[in-house]
MARTORDO-919860 format. One record per residue: residue number from 1; chain; y, z, x of N, C-alpha, C in turn. Coordinates in steps of 0.2 Angstrom, whole numbers, plus 2048, in hexadecimal, padded with zeros to 3 digits. Last residue first. Example, Ala and Ser with C-alpha at 12.3 -4.5 7.8 and 13.67 -1.06 7.14 Angstrom:
    k  c  n_c2  n_c3  n_c1  ca_c2  ca_c3  ca_c1  c_c2  c_c3  c_c1
    2  A   7F5   823   840    7FB    824    844   800   827   840
    1  A   7E4   827   842    7EA    827    83E   7F0   827   842
This chain:
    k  c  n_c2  n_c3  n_c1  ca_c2  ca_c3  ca_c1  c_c2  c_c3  c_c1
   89  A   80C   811   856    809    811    85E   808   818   85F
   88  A   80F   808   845    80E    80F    84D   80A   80F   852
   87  A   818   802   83B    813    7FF    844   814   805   845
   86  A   814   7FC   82A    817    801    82F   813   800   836
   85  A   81B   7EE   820    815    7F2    823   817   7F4   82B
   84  A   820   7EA   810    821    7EF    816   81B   7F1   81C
   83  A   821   7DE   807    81B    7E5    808   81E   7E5   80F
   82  A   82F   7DF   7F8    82B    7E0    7FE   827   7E0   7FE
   81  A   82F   7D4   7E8    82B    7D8    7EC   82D   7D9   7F4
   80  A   834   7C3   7E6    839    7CA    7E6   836   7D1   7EC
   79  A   828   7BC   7E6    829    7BF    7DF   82F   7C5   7E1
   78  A   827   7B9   7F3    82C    7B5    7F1   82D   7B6   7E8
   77  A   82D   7C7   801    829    7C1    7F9   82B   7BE   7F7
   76  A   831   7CB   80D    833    7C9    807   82C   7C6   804
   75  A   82A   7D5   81A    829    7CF    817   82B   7D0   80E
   74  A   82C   7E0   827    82E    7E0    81F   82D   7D9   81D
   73  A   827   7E9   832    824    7E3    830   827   7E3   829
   72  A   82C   7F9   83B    826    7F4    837   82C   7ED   834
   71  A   82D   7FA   84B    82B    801    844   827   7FE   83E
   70  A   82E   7F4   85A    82F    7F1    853   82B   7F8   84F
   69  A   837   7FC   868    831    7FB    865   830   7FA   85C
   68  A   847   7FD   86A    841    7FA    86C   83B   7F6   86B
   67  A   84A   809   862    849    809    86A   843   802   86C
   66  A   845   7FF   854    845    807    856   846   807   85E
   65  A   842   7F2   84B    840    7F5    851   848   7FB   851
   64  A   83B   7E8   83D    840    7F0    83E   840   7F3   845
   63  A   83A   7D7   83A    837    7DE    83E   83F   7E0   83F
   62  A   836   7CC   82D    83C    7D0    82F   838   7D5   834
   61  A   835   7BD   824    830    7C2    827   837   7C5   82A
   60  A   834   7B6   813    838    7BA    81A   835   7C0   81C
   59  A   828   7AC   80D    82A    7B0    80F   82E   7B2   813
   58  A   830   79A   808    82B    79D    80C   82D   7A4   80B
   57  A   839   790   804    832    792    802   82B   797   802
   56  A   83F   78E   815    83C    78D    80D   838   78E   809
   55  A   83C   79C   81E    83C    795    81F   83E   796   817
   54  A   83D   7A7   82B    843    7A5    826   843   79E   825
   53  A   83B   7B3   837    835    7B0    834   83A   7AB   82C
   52  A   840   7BE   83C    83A    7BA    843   837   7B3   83D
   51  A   84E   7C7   83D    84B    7C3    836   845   7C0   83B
   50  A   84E   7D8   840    84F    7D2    843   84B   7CD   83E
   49  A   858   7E5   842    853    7E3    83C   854   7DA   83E
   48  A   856   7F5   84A    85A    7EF    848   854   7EA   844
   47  A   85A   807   847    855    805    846   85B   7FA   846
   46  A   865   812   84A    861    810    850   85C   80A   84F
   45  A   86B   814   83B    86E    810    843   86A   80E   849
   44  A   85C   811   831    861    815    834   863   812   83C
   43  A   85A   80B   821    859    80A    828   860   80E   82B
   42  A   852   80F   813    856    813    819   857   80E   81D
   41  A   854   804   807    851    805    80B   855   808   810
   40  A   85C   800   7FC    858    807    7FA   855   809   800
   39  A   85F   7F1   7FE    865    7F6    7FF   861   7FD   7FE
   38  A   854   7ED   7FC    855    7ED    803   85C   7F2   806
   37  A   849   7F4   7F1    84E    7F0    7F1   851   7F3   7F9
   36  A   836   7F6   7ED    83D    7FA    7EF   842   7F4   7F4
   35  A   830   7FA   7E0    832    7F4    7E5   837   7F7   7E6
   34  A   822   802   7DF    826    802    7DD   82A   7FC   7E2
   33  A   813   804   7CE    815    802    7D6   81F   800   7D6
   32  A   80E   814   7C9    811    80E    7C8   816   809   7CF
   31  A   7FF   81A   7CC    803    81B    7CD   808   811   7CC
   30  A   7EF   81E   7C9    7F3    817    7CB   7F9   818   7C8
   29  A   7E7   82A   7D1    7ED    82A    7CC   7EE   824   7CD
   28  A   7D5   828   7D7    7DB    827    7D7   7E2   829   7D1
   27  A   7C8   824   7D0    7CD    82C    7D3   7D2   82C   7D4
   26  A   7C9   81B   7C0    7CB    81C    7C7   7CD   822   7C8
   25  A   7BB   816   7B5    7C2    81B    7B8   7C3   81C   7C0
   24  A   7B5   80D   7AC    7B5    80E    7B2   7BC   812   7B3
   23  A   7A8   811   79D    7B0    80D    7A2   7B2   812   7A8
   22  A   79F   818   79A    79E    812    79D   7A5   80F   7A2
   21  A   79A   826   795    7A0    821    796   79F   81D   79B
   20  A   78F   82C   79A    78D    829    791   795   824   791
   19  A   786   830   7A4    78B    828    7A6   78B   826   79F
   18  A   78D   842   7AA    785    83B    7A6   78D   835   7A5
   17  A   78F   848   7B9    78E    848    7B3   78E   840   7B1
   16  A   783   84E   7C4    78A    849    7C3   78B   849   7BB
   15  A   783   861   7C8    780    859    7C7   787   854   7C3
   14  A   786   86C   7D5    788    868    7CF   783   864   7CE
   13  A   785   86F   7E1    77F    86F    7DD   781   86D   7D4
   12  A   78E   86A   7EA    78F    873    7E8   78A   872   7E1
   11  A   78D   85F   7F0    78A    862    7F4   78C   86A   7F1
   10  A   786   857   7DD    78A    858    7E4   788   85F   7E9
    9  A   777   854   7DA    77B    857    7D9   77F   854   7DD
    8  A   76C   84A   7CC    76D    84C    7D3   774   84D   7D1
    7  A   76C   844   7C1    769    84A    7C2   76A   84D   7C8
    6  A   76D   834   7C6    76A    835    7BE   767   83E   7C1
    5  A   76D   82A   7CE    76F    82F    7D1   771   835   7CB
    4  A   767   81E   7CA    764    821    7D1   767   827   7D1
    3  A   765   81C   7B9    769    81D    7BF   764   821   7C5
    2  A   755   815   7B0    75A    81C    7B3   75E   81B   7B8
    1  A   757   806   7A7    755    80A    7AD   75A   810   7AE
């Protein structure tokens, strides 16, 4: 069966070029992922790092708060990894 999109253009009248490569490529650059150690991490004077979350076995949850208002969310792993996730208002 013909692709649906077999000859058609983009909005500058190109057409798509032909599906004789099969494998699938990402737009994207997939860049090498990087773990970042807790001594690498900036915190600056103003910022306080409060543990909310410290069992067995379990992830360590931590908020970074800033005058007050929490910036982000760092959860330990337990492969070692951070995921950091940032708060704005």
């Amino acid at each position: 069966m013909e692709s649906y999109l077999t000859g058609r253009g983009d909005s500058t009248g190109n057409a798509l070029p032909s599906s004789d490569d099969d494998e699938f490529r990402s737009y994207l650059e997939d860049a090498p992922k990087q773990v970042i150690s807790p001594a690498e991490q900036n915190i600056s004077e103003e910022e306080q790092v409060e543990v909310v979350y410290d069992e067995a076995n379990c992830p360590k949850v931590e908020v970074v708060t800033s005058e007050g208002k929490p910036r982000r969310i760092v959860i330990h792993l337990p492969d070692g990894k951070l995921l950091e996730i940032s708060c704005e208002y």
